[in-house]
C-alpha positions as CSV (number, residue, x, y, z in Angstrom):
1,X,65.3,38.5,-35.5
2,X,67.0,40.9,-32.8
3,X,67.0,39.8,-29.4
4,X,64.5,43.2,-28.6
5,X,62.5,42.1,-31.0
6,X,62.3,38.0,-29.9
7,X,61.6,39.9,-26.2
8,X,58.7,42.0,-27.9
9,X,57.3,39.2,-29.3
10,X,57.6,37.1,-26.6
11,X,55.7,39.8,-24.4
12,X,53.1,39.8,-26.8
13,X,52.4,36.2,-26.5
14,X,51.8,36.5,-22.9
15,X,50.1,39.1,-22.9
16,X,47.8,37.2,-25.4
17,X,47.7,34.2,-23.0
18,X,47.1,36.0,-20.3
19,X,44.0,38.2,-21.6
20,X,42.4,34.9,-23.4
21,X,43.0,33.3,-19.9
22,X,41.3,35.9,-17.7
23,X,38.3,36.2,-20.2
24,X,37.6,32.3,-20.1
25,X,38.0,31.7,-17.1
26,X,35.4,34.9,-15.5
27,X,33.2,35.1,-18.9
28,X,30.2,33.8,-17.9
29,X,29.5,31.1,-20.5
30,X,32.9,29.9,-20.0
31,X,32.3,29.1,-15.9
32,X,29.0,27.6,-16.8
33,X,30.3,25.2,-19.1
34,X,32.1,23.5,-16.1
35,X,29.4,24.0,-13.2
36,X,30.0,20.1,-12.2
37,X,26.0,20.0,-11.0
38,X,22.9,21.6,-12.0
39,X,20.9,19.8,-9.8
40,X,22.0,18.5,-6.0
41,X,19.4,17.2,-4.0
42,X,19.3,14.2,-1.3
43,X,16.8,11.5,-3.0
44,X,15.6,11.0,0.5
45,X,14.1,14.3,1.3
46,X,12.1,14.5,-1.8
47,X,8.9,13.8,-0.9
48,X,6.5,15.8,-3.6
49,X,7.8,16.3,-7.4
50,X,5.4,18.1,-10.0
51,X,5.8,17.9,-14.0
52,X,4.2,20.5,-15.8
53,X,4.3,19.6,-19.4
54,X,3.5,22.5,-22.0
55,X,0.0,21.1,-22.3
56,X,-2.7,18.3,-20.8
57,X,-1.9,19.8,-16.8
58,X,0.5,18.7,-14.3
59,X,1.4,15.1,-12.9
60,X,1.8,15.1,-9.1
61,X,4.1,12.2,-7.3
62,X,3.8,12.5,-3.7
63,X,5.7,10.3,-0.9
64,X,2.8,8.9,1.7
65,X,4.1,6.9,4.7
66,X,7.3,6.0,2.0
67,X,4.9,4.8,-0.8
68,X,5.0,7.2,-4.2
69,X,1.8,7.6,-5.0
70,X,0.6,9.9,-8.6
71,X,-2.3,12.0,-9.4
72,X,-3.3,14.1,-12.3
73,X,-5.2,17.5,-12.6
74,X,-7.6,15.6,-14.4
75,X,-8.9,13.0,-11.4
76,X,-9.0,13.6,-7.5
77,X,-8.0,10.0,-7.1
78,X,-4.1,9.3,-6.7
79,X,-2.9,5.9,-7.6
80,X,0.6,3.9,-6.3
81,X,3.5,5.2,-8.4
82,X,6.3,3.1,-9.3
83,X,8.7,3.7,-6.9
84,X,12.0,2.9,-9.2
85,X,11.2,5.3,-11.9
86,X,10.5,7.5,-9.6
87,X,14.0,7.5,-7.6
88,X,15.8,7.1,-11.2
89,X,14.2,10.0,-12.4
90,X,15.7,12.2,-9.4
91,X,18.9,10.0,-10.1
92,X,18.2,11.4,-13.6
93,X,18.3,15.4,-12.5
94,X,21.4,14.9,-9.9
95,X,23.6,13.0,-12.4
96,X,23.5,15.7,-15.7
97,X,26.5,15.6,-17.8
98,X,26.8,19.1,-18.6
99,X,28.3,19.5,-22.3
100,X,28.1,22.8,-23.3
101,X,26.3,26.3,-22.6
102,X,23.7,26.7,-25.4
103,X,23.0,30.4,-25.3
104,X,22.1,32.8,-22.4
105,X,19.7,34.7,-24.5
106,X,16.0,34.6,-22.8
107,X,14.6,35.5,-26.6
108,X,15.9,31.6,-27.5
109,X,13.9,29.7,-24.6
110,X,11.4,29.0,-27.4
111,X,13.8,27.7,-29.9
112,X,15.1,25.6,-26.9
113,X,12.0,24.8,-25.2
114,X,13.1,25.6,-22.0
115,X,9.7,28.0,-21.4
116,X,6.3,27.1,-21.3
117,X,6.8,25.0,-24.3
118,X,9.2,22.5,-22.3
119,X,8.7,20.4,-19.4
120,X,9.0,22.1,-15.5
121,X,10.4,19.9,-13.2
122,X,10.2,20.8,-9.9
123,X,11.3,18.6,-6.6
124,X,10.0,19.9,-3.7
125,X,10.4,18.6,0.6
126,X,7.0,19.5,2.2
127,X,6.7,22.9,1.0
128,X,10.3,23.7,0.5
129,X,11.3,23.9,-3.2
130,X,14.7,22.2,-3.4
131,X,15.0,22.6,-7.3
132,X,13.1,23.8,-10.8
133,X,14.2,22.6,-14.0
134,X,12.7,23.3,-17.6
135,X,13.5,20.0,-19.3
136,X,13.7,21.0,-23.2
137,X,13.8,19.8,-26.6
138,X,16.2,16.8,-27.4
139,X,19.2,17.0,-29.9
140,X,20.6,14.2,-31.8
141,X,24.3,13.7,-30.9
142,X,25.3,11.0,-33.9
143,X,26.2,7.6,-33.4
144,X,23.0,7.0,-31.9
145,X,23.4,9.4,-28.9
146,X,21.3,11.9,-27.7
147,X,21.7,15.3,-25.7
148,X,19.2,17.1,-23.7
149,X,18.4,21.4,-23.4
150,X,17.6,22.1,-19.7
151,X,17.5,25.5,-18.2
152,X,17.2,26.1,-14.1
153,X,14.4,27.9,-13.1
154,X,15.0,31.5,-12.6
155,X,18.3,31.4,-14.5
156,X,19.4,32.2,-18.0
157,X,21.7,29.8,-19.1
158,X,20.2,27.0,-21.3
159,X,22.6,24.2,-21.2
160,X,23.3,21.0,-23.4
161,X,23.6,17.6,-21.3
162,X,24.0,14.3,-22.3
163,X,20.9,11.8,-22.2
164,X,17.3,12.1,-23.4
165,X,16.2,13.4,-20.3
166,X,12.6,13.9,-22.1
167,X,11.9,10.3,-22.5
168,X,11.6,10.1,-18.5
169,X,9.8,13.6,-17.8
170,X,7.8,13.0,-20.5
171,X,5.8,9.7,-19.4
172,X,2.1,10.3,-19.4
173,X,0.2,9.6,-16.5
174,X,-0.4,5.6,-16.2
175,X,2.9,5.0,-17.5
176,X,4.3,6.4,-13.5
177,X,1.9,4.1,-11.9
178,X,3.1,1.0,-10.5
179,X,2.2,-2.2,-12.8
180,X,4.0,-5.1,-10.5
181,X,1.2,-7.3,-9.4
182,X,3.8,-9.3,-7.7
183,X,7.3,-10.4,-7.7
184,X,8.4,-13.8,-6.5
185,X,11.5,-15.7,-7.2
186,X,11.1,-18.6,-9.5
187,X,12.9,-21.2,-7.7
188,X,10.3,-20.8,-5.2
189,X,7.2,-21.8,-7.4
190,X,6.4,-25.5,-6.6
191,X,3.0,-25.7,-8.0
192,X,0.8,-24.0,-10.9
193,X,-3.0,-24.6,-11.1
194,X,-5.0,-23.9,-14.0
195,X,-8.3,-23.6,-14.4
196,X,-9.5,-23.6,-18.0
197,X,-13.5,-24.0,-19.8
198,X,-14.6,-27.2,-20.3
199,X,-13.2,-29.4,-18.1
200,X,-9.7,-29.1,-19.2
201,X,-8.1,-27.4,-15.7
202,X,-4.8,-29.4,-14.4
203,X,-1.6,-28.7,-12.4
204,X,2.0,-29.0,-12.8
205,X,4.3,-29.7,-9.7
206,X,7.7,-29.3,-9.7
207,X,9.5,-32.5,-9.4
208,X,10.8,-33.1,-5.6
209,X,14.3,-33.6,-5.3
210,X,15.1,-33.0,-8.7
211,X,17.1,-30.2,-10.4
212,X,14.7,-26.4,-10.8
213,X,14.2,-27.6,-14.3
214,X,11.8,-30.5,-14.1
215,X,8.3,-30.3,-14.0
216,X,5.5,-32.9,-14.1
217,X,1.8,-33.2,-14.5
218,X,0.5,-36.2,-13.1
219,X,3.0,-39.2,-14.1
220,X,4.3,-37.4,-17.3
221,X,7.7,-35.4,-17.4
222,X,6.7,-31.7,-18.6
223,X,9.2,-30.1,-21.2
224,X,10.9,-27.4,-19.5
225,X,11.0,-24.6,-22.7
226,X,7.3,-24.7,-22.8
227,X,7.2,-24.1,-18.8
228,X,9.8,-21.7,-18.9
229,X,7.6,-18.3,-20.6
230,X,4.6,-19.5,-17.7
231,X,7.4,-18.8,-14.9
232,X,8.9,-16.0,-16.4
233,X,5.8,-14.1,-16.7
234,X,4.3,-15.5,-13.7
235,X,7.1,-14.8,-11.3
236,X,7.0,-11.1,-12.4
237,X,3.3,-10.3,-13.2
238,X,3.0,-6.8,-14.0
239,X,0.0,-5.1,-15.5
240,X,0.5,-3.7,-19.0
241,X,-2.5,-1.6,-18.6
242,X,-5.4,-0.3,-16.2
243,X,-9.0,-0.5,-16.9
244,X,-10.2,2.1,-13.9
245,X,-13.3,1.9,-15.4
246,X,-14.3,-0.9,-14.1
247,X,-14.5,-1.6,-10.4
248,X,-13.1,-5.1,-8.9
249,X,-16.4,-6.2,-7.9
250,X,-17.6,-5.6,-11.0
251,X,-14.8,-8.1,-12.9
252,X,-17.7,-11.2,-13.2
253,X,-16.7,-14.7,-14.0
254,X,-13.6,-15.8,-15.4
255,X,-12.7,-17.4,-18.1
256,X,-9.5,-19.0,-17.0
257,X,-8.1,-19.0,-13.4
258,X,-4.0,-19.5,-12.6
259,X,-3.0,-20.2,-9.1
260,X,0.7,-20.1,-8.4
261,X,1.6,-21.7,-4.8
262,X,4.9,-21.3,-3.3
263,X,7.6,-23.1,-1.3
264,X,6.3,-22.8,2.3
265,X,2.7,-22.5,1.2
266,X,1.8,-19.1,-0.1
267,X,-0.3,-18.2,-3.0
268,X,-1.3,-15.7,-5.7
269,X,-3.9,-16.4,-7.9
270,X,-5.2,-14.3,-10.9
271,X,-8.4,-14.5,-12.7
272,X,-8.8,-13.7,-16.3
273,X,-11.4,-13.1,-19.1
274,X,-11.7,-11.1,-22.4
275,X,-12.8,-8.0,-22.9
276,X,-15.6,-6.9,-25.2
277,X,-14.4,-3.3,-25.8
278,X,-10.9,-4.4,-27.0
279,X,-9.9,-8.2,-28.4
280,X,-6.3,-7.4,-28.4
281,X,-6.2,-7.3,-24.3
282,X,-7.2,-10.0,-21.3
283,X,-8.7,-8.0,-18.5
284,X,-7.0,-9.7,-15.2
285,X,-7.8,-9.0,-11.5
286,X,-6.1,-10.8,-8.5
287,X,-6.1,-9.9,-4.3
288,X,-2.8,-9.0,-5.0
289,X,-4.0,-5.9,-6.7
290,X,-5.9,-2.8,-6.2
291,X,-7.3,-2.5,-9.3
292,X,-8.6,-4.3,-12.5
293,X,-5.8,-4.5,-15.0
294,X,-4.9,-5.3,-18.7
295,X,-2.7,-8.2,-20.0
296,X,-1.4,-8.5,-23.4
297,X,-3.5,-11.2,-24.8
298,X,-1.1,-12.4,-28.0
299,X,1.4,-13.1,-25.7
300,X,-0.6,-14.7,-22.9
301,X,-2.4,-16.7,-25.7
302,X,1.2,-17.9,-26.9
303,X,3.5,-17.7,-23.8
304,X,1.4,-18.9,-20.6
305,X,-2.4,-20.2,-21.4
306,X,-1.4,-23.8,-23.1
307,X,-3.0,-26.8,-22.8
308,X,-1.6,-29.8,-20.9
309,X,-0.7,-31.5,-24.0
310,X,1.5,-28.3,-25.5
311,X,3.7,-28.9,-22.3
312,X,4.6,-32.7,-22.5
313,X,7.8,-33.9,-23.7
314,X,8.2,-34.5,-27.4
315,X,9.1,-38.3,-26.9
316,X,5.5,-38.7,-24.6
């Protein structure tokens, strides 16, 4: 090759770089691929978010005097939202992975559903909208990963991000409410009291000056991996269902009764009997909580509502 003819060619290839160059980087796709954030807003100054799914109305969470609270086209009343899922979900929006620009063609939305048939997500400060977001249909990734179509309100682009952003925008109602009925750490439980039918209530103490693991009834040592599922459930009580149906004054008598008193002196107590309408569930109410609730009754059956003798010691 002649020296004009390596210049020519090198030329060429320039001229090739250059041209693919400018068209990447001011094609419109191209820029949108690398738009670092779709969504930039301050958790703190979100105080209203609505999520319009394609059908069954929208879900309102609103931010009174700092507490989430949720309400539903279908009811007037609002009810305390959980105020962690909440603030993830925002988390959620502001941390997108953007992976790719799907297609900027409005006649796809559908295929996508980033239209009426998706999810609107929009985060609002009083009256001010700070962002809109059509959450859309999910796309498997492989090796168990998952991607996400979104589309910004008012915009074209439908982009691919990573995350199954659906599986959060997508709760229905009760699963926004708040279910903790209350939190206490389990080192601090020095007592449990339960009250059971026919005559066959006790208590368990745990053992002063002795290590967090030993508990006692009376004068007999208690085995600790029987005790252990009554603390874990009963230092984090949360409700696995509501039952708004039925009003607290309305709970009538128990069946059995658990008081949990605390280092210092404090006490929770819940109240609990079964429920005519469905056998697989305890309905539970305590002062702690606004509302009657539901407990899994398997597991309370199995994990927390023993008798005295299922917590001794083997060798007593």
């Amino acid at each position: 090759m002649t020296n004009a003819s390596k210049t020519l060619a090198a030329i060429f290839i320039v001229l090739f770089l250059l041209t693919a160059a400018i068209k990447w980087s001011s094609g419109p796709e191209a820029s949108e691929v690398f738009r670092s954030q779709l969504v930039s807003v301050d958790t703190s100054q979100v105080t209203r978010i609505v999520i319009a799914p394609p059908s069954g109305g929208p879900l309102t969470l609103e931010k009174d005097q700092q507490q989430w609270r949720i309400s539903s086209h279908a009811s007037e009343q609002s009810h305390p939202a959980d105020a962690s899922r909440v603030s993830g979900a925002i988390s959620r929006l502001n941390d997108m992975n953007v992976t790719a620009v799907a297609t900027r063609d409005p006649e796809k939305f559908t295929r996508y559903r980033v239209d009426s048939t998706g999810i609107k997500v929009s985060l609002y400060n009083g009256e001010e909208l700070l962002s809109s977001i059509y959450v859309g249909a999910p796309q498997s990734g492989g090796q168990q990963s998952f991607n996400n179509y979104v589309r910004l309100d008012r915009e074209d682009a439908v982009y691919a991000v990573d995350g199954l952003l659906e599986s959060t925008f997508g709760r229905e109602f009760e699963e926004w409410r708040e279910k903790t009925v209350w939190e206490v750490d389990r080192s601090n439980i020095s007592q449990l009291s339960f009250s059971y039918p026919a005559d066959s209530s006790f208590v368990i103490d745990r053992a002063e000056g002795e290590r967090q693991k030993n508990w006692v009834s009376g004068s007999d040592t208690l085995s600790y991996s029987s005790v252990s599922p009554i603390l874990r459930h009963l230092s984090s009580l949360r409700a696995s269902g509501f039952v708004d149906s039925l009003a607290r004054d309305a709970f009538g008598s128990e069946k059995y009764a658990v008081r949990l008193t605390l280092t210092g002196g404090a006490q929770h107590q819940l109240r609990l009997r079964e429920s005519e309408a469905d056998t697989t569930i305890y309905l539970a109410a305590s002062p702690d909580f606004p509302y009657i609730f539901s407990l899994n009754k398997e597991q309370w059956d199995e994990d927390v509502l023993k008798s005295r003798s299922e917590l001794l010691n083997d060798d007593q």
